[in-house]
MDTraj code that builds the backbone (N, CA, C; nanometers):
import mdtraj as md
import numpy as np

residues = "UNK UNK UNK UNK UNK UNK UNK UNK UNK UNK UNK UNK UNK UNK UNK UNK UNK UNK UNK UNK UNK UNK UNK UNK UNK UNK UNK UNK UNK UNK UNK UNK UNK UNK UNK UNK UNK UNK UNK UNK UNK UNK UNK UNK UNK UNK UNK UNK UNK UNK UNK UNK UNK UNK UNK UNK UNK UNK UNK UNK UNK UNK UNK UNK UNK UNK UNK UNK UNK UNK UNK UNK UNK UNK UNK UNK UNK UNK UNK UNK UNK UNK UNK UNK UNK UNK UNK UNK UNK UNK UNK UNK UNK UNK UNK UNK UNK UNK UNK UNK UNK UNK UNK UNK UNK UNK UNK UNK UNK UNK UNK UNK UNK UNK UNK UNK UNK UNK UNK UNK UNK UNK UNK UNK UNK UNK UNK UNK UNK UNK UNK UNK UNK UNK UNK UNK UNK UNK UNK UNK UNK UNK UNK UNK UNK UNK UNK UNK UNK UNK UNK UNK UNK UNK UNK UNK UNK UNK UNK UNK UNK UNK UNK UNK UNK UNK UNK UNK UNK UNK UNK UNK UNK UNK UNK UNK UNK UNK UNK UNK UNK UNK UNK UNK UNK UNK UNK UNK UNK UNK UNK UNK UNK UNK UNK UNK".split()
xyz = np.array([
    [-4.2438, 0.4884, 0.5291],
    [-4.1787, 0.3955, 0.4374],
    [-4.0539, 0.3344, 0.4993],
    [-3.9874, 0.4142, 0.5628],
    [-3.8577, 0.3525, 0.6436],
    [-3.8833, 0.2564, 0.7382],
    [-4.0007, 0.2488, 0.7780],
    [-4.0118, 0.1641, 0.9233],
    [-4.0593, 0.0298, 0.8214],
    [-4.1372, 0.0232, 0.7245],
    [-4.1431, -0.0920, 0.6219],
    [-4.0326, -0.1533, 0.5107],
    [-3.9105, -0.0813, 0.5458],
    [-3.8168, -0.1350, 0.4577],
    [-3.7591, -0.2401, 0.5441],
    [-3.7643, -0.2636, 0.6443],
    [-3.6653, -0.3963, 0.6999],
    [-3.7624, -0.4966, 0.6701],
    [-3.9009, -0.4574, 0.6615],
    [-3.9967, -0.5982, 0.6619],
    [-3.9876, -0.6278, 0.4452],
    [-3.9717, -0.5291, 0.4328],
    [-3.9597, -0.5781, 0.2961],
    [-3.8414, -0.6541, 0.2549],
    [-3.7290, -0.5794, 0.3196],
    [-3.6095, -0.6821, 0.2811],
    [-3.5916, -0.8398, 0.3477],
    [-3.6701, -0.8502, 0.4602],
    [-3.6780, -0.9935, 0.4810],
    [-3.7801, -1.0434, 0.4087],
    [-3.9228, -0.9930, 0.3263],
    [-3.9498, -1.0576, 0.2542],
    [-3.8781, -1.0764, 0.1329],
    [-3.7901, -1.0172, 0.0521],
    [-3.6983, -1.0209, -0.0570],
    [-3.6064, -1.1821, -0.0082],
    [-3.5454, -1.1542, 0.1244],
    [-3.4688, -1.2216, 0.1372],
    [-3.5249, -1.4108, 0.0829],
    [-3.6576, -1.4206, 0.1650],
    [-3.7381, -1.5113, 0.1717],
    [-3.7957, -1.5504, 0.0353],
    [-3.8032, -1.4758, -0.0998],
    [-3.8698, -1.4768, -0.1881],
    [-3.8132, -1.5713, -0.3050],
    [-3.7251, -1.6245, -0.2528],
    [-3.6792, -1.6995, -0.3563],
    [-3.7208, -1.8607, -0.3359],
    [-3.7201, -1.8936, -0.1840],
    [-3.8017, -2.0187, -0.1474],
    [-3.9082, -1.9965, -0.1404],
    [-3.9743, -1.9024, -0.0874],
    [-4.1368, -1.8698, -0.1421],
    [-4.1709, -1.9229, -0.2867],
    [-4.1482, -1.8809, -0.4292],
    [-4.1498, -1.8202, -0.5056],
    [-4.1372, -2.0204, -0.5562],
    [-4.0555, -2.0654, -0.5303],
    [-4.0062, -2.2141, -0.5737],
    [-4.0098, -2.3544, -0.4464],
    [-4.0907, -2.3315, -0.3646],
    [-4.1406, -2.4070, -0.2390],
    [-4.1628, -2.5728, -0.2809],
    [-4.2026, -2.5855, -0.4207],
    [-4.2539, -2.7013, -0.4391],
    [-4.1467, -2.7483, -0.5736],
    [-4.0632, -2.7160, -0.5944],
    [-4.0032, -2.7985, -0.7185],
    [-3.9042, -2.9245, -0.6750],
    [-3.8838, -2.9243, -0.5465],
    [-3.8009, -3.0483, -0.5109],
    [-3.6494, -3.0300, -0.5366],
    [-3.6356, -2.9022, -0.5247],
    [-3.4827, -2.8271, -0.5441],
    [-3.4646, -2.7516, -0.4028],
    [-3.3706, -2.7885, -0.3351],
    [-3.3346, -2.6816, -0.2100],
    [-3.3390, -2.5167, -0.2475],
    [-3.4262, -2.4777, -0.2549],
    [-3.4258, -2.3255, -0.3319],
    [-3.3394, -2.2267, -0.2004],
    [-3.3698, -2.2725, -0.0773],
    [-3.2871, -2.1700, 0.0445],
    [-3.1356, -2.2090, 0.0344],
    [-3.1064, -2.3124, 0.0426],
    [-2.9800, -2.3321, 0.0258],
    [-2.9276, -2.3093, -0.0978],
    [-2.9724, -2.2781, -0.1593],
    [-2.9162, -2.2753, -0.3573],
    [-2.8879, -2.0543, -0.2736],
    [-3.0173, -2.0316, -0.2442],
    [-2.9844, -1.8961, -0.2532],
    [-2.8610, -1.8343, -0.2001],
    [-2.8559, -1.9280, 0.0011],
    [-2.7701, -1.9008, 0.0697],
    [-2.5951, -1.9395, 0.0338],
    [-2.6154, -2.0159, -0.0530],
    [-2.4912, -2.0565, -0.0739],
    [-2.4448, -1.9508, -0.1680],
    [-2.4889, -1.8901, -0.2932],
    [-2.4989, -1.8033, -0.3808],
    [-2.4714, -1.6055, -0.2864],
    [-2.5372, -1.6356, -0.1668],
    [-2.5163, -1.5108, -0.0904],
    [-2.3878, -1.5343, -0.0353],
    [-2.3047, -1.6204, 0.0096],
    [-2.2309, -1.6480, 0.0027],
    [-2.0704, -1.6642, -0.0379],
    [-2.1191, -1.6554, -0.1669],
    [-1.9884, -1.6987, -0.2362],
    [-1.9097, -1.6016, -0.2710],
    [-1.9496, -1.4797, -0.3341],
    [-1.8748, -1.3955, -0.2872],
    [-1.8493, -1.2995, -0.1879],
    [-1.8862, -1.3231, -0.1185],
    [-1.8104, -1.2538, 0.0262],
    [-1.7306, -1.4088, 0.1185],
    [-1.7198, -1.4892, 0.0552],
    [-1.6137, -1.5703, 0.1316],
    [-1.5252, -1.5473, 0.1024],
    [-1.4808, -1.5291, -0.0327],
    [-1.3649, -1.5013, -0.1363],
    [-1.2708, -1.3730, -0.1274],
    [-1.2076, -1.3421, -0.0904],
    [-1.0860, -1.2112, -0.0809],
    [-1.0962, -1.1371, -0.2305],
    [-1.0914, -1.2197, -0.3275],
    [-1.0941, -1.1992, -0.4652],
    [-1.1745, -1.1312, -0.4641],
    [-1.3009, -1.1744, -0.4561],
    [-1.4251, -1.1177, -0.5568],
    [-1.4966, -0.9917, -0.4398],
    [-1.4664, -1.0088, -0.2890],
    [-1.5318, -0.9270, -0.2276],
    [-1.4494, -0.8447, -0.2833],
    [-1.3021, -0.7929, -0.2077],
    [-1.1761, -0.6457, -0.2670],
    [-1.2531, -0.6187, -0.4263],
    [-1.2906, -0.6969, -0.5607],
    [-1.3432, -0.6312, -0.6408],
    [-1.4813, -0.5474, -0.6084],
    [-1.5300, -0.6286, -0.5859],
    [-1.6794, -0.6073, -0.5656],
    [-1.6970, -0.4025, -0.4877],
    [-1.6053, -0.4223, -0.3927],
    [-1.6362, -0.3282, -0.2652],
    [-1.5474, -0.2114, -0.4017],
    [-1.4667, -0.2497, -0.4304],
    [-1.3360, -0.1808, -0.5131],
    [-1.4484, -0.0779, -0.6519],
    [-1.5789, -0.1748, -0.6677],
    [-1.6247, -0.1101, -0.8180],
    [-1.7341, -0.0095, -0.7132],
    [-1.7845, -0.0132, -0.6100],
    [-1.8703, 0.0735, -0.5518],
    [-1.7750, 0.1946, -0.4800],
    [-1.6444, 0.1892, -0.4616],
    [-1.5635, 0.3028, -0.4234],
    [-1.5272, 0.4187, -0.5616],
    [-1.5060, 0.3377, -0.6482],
    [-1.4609, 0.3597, -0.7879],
    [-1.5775, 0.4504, -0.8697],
    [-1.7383, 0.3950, -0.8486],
    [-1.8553, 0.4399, -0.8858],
    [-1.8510, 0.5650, -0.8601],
    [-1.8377, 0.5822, -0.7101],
    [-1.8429, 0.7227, -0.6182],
    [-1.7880, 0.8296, -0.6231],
    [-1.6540, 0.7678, -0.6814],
    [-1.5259, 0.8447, -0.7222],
    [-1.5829, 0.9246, -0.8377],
    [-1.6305, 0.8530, -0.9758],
    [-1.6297, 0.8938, -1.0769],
    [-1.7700, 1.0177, -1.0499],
    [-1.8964, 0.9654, -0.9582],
    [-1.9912, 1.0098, -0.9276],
    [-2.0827, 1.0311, -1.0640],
    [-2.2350, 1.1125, -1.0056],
    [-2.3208, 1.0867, -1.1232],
    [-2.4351, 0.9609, -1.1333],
    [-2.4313, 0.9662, -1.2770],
    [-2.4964, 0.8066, -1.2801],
    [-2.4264, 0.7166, -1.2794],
    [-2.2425, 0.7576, -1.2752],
    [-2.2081, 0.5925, -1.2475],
    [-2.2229, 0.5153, -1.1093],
    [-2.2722, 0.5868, -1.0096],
    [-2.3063, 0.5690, -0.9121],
    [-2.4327, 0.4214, -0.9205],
    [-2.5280, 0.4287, -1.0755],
    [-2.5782, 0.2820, -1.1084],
    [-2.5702, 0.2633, -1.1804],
    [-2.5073, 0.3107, -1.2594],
    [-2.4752, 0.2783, -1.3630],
    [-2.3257, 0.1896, -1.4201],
    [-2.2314, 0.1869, -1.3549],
    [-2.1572, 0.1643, -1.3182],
    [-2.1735, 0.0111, -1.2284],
    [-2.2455, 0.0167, -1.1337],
    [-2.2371, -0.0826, -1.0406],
    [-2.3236, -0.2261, -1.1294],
    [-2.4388, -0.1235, -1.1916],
    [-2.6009, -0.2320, -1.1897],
    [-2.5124, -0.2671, -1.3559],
    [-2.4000, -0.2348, -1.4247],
    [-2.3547, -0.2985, -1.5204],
    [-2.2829, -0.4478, -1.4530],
    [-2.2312, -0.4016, -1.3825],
    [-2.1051, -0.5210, -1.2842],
    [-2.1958, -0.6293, -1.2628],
    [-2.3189, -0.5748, -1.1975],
    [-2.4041, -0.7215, -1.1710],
    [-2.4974, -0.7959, -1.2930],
    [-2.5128, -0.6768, -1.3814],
    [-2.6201, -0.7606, -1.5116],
    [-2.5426, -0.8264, -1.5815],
    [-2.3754, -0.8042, -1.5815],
    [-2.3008, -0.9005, -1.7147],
    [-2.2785, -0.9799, -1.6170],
    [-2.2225, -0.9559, -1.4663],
    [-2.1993, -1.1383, -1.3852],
    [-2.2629, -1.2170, -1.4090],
    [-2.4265, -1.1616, -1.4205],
    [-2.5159, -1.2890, -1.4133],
    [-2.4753, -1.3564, -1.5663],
    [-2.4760, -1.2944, -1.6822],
    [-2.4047, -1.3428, -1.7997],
    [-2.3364, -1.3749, -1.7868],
    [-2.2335, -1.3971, -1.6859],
    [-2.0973, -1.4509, -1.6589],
    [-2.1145, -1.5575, -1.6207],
    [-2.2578, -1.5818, -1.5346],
    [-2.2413, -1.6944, -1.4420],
    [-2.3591, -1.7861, -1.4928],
    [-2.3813, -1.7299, -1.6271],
    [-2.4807, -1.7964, -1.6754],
    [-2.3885, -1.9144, -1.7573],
    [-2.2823, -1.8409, -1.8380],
    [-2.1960, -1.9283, -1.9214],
    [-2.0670, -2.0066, -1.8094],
    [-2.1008, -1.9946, -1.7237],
    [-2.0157, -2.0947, -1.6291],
    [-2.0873, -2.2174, -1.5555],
    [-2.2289, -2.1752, -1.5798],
    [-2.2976, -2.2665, -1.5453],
    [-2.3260, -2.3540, -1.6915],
    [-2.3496, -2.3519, -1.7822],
    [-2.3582, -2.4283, -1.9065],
    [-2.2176, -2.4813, -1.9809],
    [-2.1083, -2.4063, -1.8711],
    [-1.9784, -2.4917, -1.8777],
    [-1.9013, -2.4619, -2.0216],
    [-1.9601, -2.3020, -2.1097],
    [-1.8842, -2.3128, -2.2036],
    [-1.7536, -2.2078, -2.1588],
    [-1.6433, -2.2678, -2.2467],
    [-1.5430, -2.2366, -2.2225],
    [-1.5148, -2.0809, -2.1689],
    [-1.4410, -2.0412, -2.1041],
    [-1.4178, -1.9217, -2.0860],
    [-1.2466, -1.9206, -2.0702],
    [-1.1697, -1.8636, -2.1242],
    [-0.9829, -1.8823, -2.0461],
    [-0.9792, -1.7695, -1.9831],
    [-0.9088, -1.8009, -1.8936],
    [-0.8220, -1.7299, -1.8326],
    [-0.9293, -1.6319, -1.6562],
    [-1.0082, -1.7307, -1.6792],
    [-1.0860, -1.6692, -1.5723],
    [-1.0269, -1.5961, -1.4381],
    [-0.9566, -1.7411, -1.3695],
    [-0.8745, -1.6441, -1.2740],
    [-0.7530, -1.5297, -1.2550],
    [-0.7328, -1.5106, -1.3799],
    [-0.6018, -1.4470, -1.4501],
    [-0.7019, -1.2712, -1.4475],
    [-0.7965, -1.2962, -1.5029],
    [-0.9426, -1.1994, -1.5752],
    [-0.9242, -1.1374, -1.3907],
    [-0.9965, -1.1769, -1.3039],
    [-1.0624, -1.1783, -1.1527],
    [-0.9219, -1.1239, -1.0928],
    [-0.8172, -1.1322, -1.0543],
    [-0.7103, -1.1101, -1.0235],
    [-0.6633, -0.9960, -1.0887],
    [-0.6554, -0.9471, -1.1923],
    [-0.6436, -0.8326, -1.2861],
    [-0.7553, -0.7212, -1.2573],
    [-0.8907, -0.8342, -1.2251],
    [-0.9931, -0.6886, -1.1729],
    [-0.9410, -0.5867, -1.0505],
    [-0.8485, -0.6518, -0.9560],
    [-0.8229, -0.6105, -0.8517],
    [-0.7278, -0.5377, -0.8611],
    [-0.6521, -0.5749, -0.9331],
    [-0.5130, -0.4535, -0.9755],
    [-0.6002, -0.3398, -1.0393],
    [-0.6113, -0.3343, -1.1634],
    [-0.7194, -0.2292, -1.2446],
    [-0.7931, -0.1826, -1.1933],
    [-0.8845, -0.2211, -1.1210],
    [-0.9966, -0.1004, -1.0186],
    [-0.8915, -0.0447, -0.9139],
    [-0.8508, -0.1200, -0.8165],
    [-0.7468, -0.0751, -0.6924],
    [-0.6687, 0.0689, -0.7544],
    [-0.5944, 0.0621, -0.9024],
    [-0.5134, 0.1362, -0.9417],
    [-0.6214, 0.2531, -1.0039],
    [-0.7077, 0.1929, -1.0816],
    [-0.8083, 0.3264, -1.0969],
    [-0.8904, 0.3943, -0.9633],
    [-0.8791, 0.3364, -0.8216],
    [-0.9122, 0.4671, -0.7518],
    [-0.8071, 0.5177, -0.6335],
    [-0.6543, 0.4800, -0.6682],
    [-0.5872, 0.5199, -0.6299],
    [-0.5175, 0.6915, -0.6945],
    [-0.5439, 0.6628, -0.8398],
    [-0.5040, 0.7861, -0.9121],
    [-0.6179, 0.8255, -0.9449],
    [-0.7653, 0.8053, -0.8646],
    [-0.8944, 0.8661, -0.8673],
    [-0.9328, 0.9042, -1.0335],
    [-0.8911, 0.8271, -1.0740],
    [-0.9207, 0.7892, -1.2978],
    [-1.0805, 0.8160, -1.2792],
    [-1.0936, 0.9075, -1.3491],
    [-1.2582, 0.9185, -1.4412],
    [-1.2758, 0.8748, -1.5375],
    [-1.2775, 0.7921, -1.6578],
    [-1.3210, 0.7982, -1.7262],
    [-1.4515, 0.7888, -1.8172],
    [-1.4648, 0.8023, -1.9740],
    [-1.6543, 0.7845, -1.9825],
    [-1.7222, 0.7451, -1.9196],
    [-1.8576, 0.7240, -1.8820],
    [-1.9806, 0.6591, -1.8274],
    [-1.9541, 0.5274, -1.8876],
    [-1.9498, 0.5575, -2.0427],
    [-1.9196, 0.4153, -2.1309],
    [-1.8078, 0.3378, -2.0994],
    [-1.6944, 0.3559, -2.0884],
    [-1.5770, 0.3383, -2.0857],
    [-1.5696, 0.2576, -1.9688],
    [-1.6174, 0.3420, -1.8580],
    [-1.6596, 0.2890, -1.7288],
    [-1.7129, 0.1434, -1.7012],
    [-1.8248, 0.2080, -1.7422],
    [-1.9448, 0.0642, -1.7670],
    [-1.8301, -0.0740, -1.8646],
    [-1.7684, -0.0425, -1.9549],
    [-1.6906, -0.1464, -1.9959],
    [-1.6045, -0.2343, -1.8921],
    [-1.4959, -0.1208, -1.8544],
    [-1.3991, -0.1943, -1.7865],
    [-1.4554, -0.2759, -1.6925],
    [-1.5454, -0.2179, -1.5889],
    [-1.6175, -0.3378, -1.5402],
    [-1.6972, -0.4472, -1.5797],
    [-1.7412, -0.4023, -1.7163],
    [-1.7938, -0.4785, -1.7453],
    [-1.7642, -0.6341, -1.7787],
    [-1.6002, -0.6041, -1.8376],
    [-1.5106, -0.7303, -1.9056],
    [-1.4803, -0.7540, -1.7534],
    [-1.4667, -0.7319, -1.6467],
    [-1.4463, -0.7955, -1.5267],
    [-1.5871, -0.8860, -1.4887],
    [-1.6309, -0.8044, -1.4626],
    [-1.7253, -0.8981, -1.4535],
    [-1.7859, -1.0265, -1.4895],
    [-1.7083, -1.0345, -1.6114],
    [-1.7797, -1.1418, -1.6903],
    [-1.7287, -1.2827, -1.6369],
    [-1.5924, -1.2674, -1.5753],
    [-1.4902, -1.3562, -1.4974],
    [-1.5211, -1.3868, -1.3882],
    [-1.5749, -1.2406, -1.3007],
    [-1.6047, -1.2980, -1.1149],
    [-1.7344, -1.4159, -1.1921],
    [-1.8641, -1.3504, -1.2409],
    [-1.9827, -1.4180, -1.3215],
    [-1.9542, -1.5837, -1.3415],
    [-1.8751, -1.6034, -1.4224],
    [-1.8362, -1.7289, -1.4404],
    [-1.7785, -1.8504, -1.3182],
    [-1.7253, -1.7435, -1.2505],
    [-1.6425, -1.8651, -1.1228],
    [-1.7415, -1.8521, -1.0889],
    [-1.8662, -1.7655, -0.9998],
    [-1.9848, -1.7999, -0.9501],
    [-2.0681, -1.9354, -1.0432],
    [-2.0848, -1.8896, -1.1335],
    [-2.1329, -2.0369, -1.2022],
    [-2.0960, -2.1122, -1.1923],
    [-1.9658, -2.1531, -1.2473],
    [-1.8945, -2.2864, -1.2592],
    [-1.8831, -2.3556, -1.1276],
    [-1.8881, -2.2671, -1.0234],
    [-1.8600, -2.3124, -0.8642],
    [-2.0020, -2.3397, -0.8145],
    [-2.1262, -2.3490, -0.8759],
    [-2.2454, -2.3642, -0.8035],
    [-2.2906, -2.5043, -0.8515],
    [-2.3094, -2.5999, -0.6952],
    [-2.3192, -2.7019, -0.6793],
    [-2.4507, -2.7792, -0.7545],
    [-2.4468, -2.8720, -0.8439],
    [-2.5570, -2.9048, -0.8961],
    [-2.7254, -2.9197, -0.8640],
    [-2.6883, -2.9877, -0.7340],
    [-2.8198, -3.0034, -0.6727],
    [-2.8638, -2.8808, -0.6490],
    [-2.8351, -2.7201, -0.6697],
    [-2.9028, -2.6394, -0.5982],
    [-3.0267, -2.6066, -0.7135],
    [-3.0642, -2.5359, -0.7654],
    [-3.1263, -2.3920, -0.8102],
    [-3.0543, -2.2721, -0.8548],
    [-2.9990, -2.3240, -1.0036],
    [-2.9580, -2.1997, -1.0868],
    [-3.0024, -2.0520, -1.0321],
    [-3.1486, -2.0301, -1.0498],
    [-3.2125, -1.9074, -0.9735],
    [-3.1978, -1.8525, -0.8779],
    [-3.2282, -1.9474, -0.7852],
    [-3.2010, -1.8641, -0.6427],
    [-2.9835, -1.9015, -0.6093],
    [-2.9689, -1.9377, -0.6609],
    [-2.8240, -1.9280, -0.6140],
    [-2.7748, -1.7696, -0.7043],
    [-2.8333, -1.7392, -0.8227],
    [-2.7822, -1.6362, -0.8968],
    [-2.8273, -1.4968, -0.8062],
    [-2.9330, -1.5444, -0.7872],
    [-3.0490, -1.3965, -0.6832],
    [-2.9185, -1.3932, -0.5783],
    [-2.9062, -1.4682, -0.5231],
    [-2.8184, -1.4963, -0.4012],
    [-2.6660, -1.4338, -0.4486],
    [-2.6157, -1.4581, -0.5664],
    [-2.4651, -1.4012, -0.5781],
    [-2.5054, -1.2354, -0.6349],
    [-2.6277, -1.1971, -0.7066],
    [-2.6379, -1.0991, -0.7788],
    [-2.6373, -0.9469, -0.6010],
    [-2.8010, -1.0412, -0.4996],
    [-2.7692, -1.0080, -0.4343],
    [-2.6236, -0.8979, -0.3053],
    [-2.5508, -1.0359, -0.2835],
    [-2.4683, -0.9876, -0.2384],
    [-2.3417, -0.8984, -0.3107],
    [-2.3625, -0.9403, -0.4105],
    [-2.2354, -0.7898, -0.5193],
    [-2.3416, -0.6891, -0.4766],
    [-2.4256, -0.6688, -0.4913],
    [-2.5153, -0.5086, -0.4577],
    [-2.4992, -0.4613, -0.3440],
    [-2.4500, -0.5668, -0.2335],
    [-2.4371, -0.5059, -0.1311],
    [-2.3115, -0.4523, -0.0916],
    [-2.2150, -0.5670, -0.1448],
    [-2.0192, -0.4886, -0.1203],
    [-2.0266, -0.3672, -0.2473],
    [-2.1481, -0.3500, -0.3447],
    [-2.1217, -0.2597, -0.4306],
    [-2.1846, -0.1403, -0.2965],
    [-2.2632, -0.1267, -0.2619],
    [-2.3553, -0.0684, -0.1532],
    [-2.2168, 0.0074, -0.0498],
    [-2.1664, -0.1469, 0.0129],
    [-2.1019, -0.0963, 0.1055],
    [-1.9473, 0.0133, 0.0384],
    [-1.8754, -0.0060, -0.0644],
    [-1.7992, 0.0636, -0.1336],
    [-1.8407, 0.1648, -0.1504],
    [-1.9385, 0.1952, -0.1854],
    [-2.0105, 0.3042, -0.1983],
    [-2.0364, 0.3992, -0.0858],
    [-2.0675, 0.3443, 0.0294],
    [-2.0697, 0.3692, 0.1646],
    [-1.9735, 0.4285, 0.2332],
    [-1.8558, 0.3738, 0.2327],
    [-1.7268, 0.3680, 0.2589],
    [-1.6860, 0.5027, 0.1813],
    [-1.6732, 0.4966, 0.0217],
    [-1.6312, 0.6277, -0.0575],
    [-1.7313, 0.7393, 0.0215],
    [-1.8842, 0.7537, 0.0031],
    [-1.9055, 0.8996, 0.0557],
    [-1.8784, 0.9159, 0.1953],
    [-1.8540, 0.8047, 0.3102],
    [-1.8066, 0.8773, 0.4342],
    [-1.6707, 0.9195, 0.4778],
    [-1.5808, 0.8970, 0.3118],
    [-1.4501, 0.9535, 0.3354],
    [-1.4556, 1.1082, 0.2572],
    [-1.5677, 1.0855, 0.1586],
    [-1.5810, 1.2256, 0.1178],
    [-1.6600, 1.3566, 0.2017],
    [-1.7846, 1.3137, 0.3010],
    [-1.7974, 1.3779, 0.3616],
    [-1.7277, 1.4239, 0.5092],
    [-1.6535, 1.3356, 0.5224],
    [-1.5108, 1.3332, 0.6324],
    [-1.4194, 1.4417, 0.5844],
    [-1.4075, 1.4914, 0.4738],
    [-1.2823, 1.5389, 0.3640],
    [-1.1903, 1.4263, 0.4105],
    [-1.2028, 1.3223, 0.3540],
    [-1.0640, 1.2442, 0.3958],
    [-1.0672, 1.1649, 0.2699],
    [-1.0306, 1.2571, 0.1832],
    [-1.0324, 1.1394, 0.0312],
    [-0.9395, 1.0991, -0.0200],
    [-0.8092, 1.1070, 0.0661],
    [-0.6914, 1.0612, 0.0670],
    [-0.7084, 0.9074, 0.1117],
    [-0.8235, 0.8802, 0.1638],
    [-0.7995, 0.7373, 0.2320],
    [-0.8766, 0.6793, 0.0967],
    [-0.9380, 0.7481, 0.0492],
    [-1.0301, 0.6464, -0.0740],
    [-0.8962, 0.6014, -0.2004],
    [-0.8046, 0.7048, -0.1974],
    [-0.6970, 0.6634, -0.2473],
    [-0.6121, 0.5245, -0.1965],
    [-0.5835, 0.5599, -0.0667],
    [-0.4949, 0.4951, -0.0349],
    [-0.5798, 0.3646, -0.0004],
    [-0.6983, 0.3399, 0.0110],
    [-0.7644, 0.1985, -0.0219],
    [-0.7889, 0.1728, -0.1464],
    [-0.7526, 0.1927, -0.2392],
    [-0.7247, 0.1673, -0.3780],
    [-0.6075, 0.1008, -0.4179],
    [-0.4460, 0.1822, -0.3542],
    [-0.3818, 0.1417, -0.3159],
    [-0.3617, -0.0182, -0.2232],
    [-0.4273, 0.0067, -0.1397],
    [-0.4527, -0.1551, -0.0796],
    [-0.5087, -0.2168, -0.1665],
    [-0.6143, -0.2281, -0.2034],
    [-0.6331, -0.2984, -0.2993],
    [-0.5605, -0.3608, -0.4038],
    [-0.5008, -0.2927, -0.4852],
    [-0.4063, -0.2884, -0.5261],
    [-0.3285, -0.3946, -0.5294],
    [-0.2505, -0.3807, -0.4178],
    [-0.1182, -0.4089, -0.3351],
    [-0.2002, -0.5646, -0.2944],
    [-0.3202, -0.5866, -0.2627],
    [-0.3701, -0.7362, -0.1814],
    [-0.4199, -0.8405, -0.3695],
    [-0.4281, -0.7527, -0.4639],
    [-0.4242, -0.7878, -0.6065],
    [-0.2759, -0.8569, -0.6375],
    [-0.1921, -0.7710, -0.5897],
    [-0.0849, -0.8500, -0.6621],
    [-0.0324, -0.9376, -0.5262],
    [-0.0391, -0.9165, -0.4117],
    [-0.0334, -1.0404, -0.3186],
    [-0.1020, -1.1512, -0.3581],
    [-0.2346, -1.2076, -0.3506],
    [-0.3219, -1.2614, -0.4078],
    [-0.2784, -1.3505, -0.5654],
    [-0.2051, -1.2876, -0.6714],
    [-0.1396, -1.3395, -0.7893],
    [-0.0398, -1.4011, -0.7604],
    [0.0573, -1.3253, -0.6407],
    [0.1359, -1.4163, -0.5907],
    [0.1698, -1.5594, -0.5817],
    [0.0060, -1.5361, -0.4670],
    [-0.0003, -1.6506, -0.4237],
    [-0.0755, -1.8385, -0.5551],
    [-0.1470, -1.7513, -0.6567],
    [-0.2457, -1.8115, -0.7268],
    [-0.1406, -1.9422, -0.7884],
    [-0.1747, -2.1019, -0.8015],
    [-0.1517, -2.1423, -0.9249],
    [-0.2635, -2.1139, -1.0430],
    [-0.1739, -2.1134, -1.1445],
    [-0.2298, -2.0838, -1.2633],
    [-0.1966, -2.2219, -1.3491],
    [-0.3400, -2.2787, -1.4060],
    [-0.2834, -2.4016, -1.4631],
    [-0.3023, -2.3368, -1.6001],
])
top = md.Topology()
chain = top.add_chain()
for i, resn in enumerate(residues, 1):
    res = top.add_residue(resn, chain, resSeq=i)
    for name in ("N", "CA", "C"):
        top.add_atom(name, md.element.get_by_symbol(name[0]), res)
traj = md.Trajectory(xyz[None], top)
């Protein structure tokens, strides 16, 4: 099965222009741009990587439970940013994710499964929306969403990554103190933001 998972993930990768080849919509570029968008962003990657360190921390099922919440309300996020209804305070929301997670795995905070699943959840709903509102008309709603849902699974992946090789290191002082950074690049980042 391992030697067939790289051929499967390049068919995944591929499956979205497969899948929509003939509608007269750039379906590869709708996706790639969508894979994209957040990992260009400082913002949304530091969250993104920030809720898969945080998962690990708490451990369990928030390990997907936790994460696969972050990505099912974005897409709700980025569903209502794409139909352009109002949302305030979006970048205010996204900027706050980064303080609030950063600070919850600096003082390594557990709380409920539920509780959990919330706080990310109301974040999410903000990164969700700037992905929408920021996706260029001519593409493919679909494959640009596959494409942003995508890549959060993977900085959720890699956070995740990152937390157990500091836990099997015993070095879980650093999962702190990248929380801390986080943190600290949250309120740099606000710093810098206009806010209209």
């Amino acid at each position: 099965m391992q030697q067939k998972l790289p051929t499967l993930l390049v068919l995944f990768l591929f499956l979205p222009s497969i899948a929509f080849a003939h509608t007269g919509i750039d379906q590869t570029a709708g996706f790639l741009h969508g894979l994209a968008h957040p990992i260009g962003g400082a913002d949304h990657l530091l969250a993104m990587l920030a809720v898969g360190i945080w998962a690990t921390q708490i451990g369990g099922q928030a390990l997907w439970r936790v994460t696969g919440t972050f990505v099912a309300v974005m897409l709700l996020g980025g569903l209502l940013g794409l139909t352009n209804i109002p949302l305030p305070f979006v970048e205010e929301g996204i900027l706050l994710s980064i303080l609030v997670l950063g600070i919850l795995i600096t003082g390594a905070f557990k709380l409920p499964l539920m509780y959990s699943c919330l706080v990310v959840g109301v974040f999410a709903i903000f990164h969700g929306y700037a992905h929408g509102s920021e996706m260029p008309t001519s593409m493919s709603a679909v494959s640009y969403a596959l494409g942003f849902a995508l890549a959060t699974a993977v900085l959720h992946s890699s956070g995740i990554a990152l937390a157990v090789l500091m836990k099997k290191t015993k070095a879980q002082f650093f999962s702190r103190f990248a929380g801390g950074t986080i943190a600290l690049c949250g309120v740099y980042l606000a710093s810098q933001a206009t806010f209209y």
